[in-house]
N, C-alpha and C positions, 0 to 999 in steps of 0.2 A: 504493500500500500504506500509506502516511503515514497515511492518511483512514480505513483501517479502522479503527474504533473501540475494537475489543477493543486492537489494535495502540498506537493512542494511548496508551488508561490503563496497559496494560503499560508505557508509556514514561515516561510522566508517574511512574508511581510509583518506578519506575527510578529518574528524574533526582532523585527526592526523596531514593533511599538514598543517590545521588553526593554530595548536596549535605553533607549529614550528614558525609561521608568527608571533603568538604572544613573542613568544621567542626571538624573532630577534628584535619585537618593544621592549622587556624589556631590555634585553642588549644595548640600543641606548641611553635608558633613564639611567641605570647608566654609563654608560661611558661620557653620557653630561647630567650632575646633576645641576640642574638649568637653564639648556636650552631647554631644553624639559617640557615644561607644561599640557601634554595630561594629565588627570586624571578624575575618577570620579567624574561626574559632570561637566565638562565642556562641553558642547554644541553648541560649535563654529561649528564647521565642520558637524553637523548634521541639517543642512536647503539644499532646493534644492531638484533634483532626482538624484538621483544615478542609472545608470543602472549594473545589477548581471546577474549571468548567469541564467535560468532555474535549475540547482544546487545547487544555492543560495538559490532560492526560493522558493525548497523541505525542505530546510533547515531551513529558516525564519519560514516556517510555522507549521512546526513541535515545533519551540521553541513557537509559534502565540500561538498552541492548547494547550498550558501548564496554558495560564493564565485562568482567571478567567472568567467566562463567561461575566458578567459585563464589566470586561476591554474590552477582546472583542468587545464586541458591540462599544464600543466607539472608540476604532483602527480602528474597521471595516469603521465605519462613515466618520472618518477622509480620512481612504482611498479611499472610493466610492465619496467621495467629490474632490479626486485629480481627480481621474478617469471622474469626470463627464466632470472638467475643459479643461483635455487632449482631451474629443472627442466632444468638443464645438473648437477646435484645427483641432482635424483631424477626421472629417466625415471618418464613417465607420470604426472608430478603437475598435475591437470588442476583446470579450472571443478569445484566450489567452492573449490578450495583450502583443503580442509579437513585438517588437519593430524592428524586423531584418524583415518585412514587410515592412519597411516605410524606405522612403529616407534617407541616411545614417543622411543628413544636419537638418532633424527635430529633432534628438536624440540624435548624438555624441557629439554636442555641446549645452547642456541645457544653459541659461541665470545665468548669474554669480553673479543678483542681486535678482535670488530666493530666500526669506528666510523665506519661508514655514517651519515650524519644521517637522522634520520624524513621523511618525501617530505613531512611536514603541517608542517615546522620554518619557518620564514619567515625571513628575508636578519638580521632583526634578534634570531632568537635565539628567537622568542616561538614559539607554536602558534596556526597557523592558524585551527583548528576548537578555541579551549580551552575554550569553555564544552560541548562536544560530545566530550570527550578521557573514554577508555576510564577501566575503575576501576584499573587497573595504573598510569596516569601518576599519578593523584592519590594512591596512597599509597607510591608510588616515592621514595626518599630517606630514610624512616624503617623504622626496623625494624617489624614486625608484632607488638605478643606481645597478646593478651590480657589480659583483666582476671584469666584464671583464672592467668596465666603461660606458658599454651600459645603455642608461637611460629608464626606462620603462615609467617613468613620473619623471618631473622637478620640481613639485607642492610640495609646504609644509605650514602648519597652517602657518604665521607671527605672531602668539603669540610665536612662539621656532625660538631660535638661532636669538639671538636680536645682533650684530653689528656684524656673525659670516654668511659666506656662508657657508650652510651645504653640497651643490654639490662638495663643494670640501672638506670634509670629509670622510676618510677612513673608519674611522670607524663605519660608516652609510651602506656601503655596503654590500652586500649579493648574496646568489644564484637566484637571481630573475627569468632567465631564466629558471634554472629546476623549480622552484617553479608553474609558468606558466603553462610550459609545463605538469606540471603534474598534474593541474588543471584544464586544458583542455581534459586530454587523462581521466581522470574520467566522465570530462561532458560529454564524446563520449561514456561512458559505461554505465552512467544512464540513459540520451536516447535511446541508444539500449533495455535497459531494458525497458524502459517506453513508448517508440512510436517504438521499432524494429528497428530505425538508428540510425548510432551514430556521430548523428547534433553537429558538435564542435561548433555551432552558433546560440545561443537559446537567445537572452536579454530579458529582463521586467526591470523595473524599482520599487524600492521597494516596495513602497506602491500598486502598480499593484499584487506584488507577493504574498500577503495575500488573495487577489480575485482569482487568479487564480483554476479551479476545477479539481486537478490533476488525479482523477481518471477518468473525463469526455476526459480528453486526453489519457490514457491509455486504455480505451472504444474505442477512435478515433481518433485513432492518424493524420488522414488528415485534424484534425484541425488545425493540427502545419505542416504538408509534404504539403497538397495538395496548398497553400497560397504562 
């Protein structure tokens, strides 16, 4: 599926709005130098689930198939051990592991005192797949607000901006709105390309998106329509 082409450019231009995302966290970190402590190897913000779009998790697992077979196996483990947990949880939570099946209140609000580490976390703290890591990792630790003021999210590490509110920081904000929106009008064109719609509403949660069999969905796609 890599090789389809529409496939590709969807992704290529993806990885371009990522990069951009990561731009905006580099410019935050010098402009608040010593207030911002996100770096390699900190692994604060990496416990819990995160839920990504189906997007994401074409993406995840493309950076997945890079490692080693070895590693592999032991991601994998990690993750079919969340998986097990989640449908000891929710009877009948099956292949895709799509999470936009299930009540919003089982998903949108995971428990805050999760602190399972992410299965992609490595012995040293880093991410396995980081240049391949969802749009949630890369703007994780800073608050969201727009250029307009609109906040997309209020949340930031409490290891940065120690006696400083960063919501009320100019210089933390950004285009968030286009960035969204243009995050979503690609996950409408991978879909289309992958199941024939173009589902602007596809969630899994990480560790789910490594199991995921995406070409068992583009075989059939009323795994993900007909549900």
């Amino acid at each position: 599926m890599i090789d389809n082409p529409e496939i590709k450019n969807i992704l290529r231009h993806y990885q371009t709005l990522l990069t951009s995302v990561d731009q905006w966290f580099s410019r935050c970190k010098e402009s608040f130098e010593g207030q911002i402590h996100c770096a390699a190897g900190c692994a604060a913000c990496c416990r819990g689930l995160f839920d990504i779009t189906l997007l994401d998790a074409f993406l995840l697992q493309s950076g997945f198939n890079r490692l080693s077979p070895e590693r592999q196996k032991t991601v994998r483990a990690k993750a079919e051990k969340r998986l097990r947990q989640l449908q000891s949880d929710w009877s009948g939570f099956q292949h895709p592991y799509l999470l936009n099946h299930l009540p919003d209140e089982l998903w949108t609000e995971m428990p805050e005192d999760d602190r399972v580490p992410c299965p992609l976390l490595g012995e040293d703290g880093a991410c396995l797949v980081y240049e391949h890591r969802p749009m949630i990792c890369r703007t994780h630790g800073l608050p969201n607000i727009d250029d307009s003021g609109e906040s997309f999210s209020d949340l930031y590490c409490t290891l940065n901006f120690d006696g400083i509110d960063p919501l009320s920081l100019d210089k933390l904000r950004w285009s968030f709105r286009r960035v969204y929106a243009q995050e979503f009008d690609l996950l409408a064109l991978f879909n289309q390309q992958l199941l024939g719609s173009p589902l602007r509403e596809a969630d899994t949660f990480i560790p789910l998106a490594l199991l995921i069999d995406f070409p068992a969905l583009a075989a059939d796609p009323s795994l993900v329509l007909s549900r």
